[in-house]
C-alpha positions, 0 to 999 in steps of 0.5 A: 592655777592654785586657788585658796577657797574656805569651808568649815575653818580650813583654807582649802589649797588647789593645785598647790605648788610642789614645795609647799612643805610649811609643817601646818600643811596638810598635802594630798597628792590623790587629788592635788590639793593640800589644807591649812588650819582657819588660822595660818591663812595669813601665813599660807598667803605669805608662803605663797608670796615668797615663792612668787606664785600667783593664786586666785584668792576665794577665802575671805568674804569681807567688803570693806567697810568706811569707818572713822573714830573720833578717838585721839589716842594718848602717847601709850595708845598710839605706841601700842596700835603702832607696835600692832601694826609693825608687826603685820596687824597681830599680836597681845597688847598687856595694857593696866585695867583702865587704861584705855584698851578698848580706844586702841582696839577701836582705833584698829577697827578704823584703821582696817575697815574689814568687818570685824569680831570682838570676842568678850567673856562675860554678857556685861562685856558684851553690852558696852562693846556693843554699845561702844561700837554703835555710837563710835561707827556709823555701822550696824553692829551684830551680836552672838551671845544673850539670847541675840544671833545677829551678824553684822559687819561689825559683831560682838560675841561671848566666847561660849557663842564664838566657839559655837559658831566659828565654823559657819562664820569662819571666813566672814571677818577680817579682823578679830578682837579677842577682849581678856585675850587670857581665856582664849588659853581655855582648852574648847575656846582655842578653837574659836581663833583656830576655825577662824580665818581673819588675818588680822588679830589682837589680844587685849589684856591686863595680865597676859601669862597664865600659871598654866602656861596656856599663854604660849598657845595664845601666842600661837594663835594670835601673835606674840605680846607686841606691847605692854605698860605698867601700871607704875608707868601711867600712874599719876597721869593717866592713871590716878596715883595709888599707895598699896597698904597691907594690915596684919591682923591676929586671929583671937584665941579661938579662932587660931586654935581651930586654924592650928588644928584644921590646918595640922590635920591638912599638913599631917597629911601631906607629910605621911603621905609623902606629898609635896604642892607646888603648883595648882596642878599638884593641888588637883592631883589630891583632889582627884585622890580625895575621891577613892581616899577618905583621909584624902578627903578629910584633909582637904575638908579641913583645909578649907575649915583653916581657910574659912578660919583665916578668911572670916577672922573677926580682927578682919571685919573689925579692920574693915570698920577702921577703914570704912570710917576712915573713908567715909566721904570716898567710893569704896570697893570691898573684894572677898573670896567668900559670898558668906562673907560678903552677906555678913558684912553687907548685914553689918555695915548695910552695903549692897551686896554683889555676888554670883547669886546677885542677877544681872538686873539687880546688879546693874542697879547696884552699880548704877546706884553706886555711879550715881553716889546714891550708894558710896560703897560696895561688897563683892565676891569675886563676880567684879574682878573682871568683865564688869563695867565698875563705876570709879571707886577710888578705895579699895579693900581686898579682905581675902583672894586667891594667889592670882596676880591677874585677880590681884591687877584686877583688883587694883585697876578698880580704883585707877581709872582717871577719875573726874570731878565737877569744876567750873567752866567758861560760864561758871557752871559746873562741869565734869569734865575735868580729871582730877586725881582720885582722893582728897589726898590726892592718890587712890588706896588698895588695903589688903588685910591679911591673918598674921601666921597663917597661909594667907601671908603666902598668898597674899605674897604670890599675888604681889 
C-alpha cells in the first residue's frame, strides 16, 4: 500500500503508483519509493487523489485545535479570507499597512484549527503576534526567536530561527503565516516554506513584487496573490483620508557646487568607461569593480559625497522647520535615509531620535512616550519603515529615502491606521472608542522634500 511518511523536509512516497511522473518527484525504482520537497505535500496528496489511489498518510502530526475569535471582519477582510480560502487555503494577500492584516490571518487560524506558524522579520513583529495570539486564543503560544526555543500548537518565529529550525519542525503545522511574505524572496529564507510541509499557507503583505523578481518564487512557494486592496480604495473609511505633498527646495550656492562636482566625477565615469545603470544589479556590478579599480572606487565615493549633499541640504531642515511649526498640535513622524542626519535634526528641534543604534528598550520607550502624546513627534532612519509597532501619527515627512516603493508604502501607512479620539459616551464620559479622521482638517499628510536638479527628483519618481 503506498504510504507517505516525512523526515528532514521530504515527504517520503513508498510503493508509489507507476505514473507518478509530477516533475517534483524524485523516483527510485531500487527500493520502490519515490521523494517530494516538504512544500508539494498538498500537491502530491492531490495527485494522489486524482489517480484514485488509496495511501496511508503519516505526514502531518497535528491534532486539532479549538479556537474561536472575537474578530468581525470589514467587508475587504472577509473578501480577502474568502479569495484565500477559494483558492485551497494558499496564497498572498497585498493589503495597505494598517489595514487590518494580522485580523485575517487570525481569522484563518480559527477557521483551520491545526496548530499554526506565523514567520515575522523582526523581534518587534515577533512580540505583538505573540501577544495577539495569546489574548485572542485560549491557547498556549510557543515561540523561536529572542532568545525563547519553545514549541507550541500555535508558535511564532523570526525568520532567522524558522530557517534554523524547519527541518526538525517541518511536519509539525498545518498552517504557516509568512508575515512580510516579501522576504521569504531571500535566497536562505526560501528554505523555511520549502522544508516545511504545511498545506495550508499565506502571505501577508503591503507590497508583494520585488525589483529582484523573487516574488515569483514566493508564488511558488506559498500560492499566488489571491487579493489585493489600494490604498485609494479604503481611504476615507477605513483608512484615514491623506493628501501627498511634495516641496522642492534648492540647494544654496555652496551646496550645489559640491554636487556638480561630486556627481560629474561619478558621471565622467560611466561615460568613459562606457557603463550604463539600469538596475540595482547594474549598480552592484560597479561595486564589485570599485574593488580592483581605483577610479571605480573614486567614483562611487563621490556619489554618495552628491548623495550626502542633496540629502542634508540646509533648504531641507529649513522646510522641515515650516512644517513642524505648522503641525504643531499633530503627531508627527520624520523619515530619513541618514541616521547623521536624524542626530542633526533630533539636536536641532529636540525630538527623540530612533535609530539602528537606538536599543530595543529605548525605543520601545520612545514609542511609548510618543503613544502616550508625552512626545508629539519623532525622528527616524529607516528602522520604523517596517516590522515596528508605530503609534498613530497622523503627519508624515519623508526628508530622503531610497527609490523603493515598498519603503514608500511603508511610509505612508504610518500615518493611515484608523485613528481615535476621545468622544463622550452614554454617560457622558470620555471615551475613545470613536474613530475619527486623523487631522483637524480632516485627512492625514505624507510631505516628501526633495533638492530640486538633482537625482533625488528621480528617486523620489520611481517611488511614486
Amino acid at each position: 500500500m503506498t504510504r507517505l511518511s516525512f523526515e528532514e523536509g521530504t515527504v517520503r512516497v513508498t510503493d508509489p503508483p507507476a505514473d507518478l511522473d509530477r516533475p517534483w518527484v524524485e523516483s527510485d525504482p531500487r527500493t520502490k519509493t519515490a521523494r517530494a520537497p516538504g512544500y508539494r505535500y498538498a500537491d502530491l496528496r492531490d495527485a494522489l487523489d486524482e489517480r484514485g489511489v488509496d495511501y496511508e498518510d503519516g505526514v502531518l502530526d497535528t491534532p486539532a485545535l479549538d479556537l474561536t475569535t472575537s474578530y468581525e471582519l470589514r467587508d475587504y477582510q472577509r473578501a480577502a479570507l474568502d479569495a484565500w480560502q477559494e483558492n485551497g487555503n494558499r496564497g498572498v494577500l497585498e493589503l495597505p499597512t494598517g489595514s487590518g492584516k494580522t485580523v485575517v490571518a487570525v481569522a484563518a487560524i480559527a477557521a483551520l484549527g491545526v496548530p499554526t506558524l506565523v514567520v515575522v522579520p523582526t523581534i518587534d513583529l515577533l512580540e505583538q503576534w505573540r501577544r495577539e495570539l495569546e489574548t485572542e486564543f485560549d491557547c498556549e503560544v510557543g515561540q523561536f526567536g529572542g532568545g525563547v526555543q519553545e514549541f507550541g500548537p500555535l508558535t511564532v518565529s523570526t525568520y532567522d530561527s524558522a530557517y534554523l529550525r524547519a527541518d526538525e519542525v517541518g511536519d509539525r503545522f498545518g498552517f504557516v503565516v509568512f508575515d512580510e511574505v516579501h522576504h521569504l524572496g531571500g535566497e536562505g529564507y526560501r528554505d523555511i516554506a520549502r522544508l516545511l510541509a504545511a498545506p495550508a499557507r499565506m502571505g501577508l503583505t503591503a507590497t508583494f513584487e520585488r525589483p529582484d523578481g523573487a516574488h515569483e518564487v514566493v508564488a511558488d512557494l506559498v500560492g499566488p496573490k489571491v487579493y489585493d486592496v489600494a490604498v485609494d480604495d479604503l481611504a476615507g473609511e477605513h483608512l484615514a483620508a491623506y493628501d501627498i505633498k511634495r516641496i522642492s527646495v534648492e540647494l544654496n550656492e555652496a551646496e550645489r557646487e559640491r554636487y556638480e562636482t561630486a556627481q560629474g566625477t561619478f558621471t565622467d565615469y560611466l561615460k568613459r568607461s562606457n557603463i550604463q545603470l539600469r538596475s540595482g544589479s547594474d549598480y552592484q556590478k560597479l561595486v564589485v569593480r570599485s574593488g580592483t579599480d581605483p577610479r571605480a572606487r573614486e567614483a562611487l565615493l563621490a556619489k554618495q559625497r552628491a548623495r550626502d549633499v542633496m540629502m542634508h541640504a540646509d533648504a531641507k531642515v529649513d522646510e522641515l522647520e515650516a512644517i513642524l511649526d505648522r503641525h504643531r498640535e499633530d503627531r508627527v513622524i520624520v523619515f530619513t535615509a541618514s541616521t547623521d542626519l536624524v542626530y542633526r535634526l533630533s539636536e536641532r528641534f529636540l525630538i527623540p531620535a530612533i535609530t539602528h543604534e537606538t536599543g530595543a528598550a529605548e525605543r520601545r520607550d520612545v514609542l511609548r512616550r510618543f503613544r502616550e502624546g508625552t512626545y508629539s513627534r519623532v525622528v527616524a532612519a529607516n528602522v520604523l519603515d517596517e516590522g515596528v509597532d508605530v503609534p498613530d501619527a497622523n503627519v508624515a515627512v519623508v526628508l530622503s529615502g531610497s527609490g523603493s516603493e515598498r519603503e514608500f508604502t511603508q511610509r505612508l501607512g504610518r500615518v493611515l491606521r484608523p485613528k481615535r479620539a476621545a468622544a463622550e459616551d452614554a454617560d457622558g464620559e470620555a471615551s475613545t472608542t470613536a474613530a475619527v479622521p486623523a487631522t483637524r482638517a480632516g485627512r492625514a499628510v505624507l510631505y516628501e522634500i526633495v533638492t530640486r536638479e538633482t537625482a533625488e527628483e528621480r528617486v523620489a519618481a520611481r517611488r511614486r
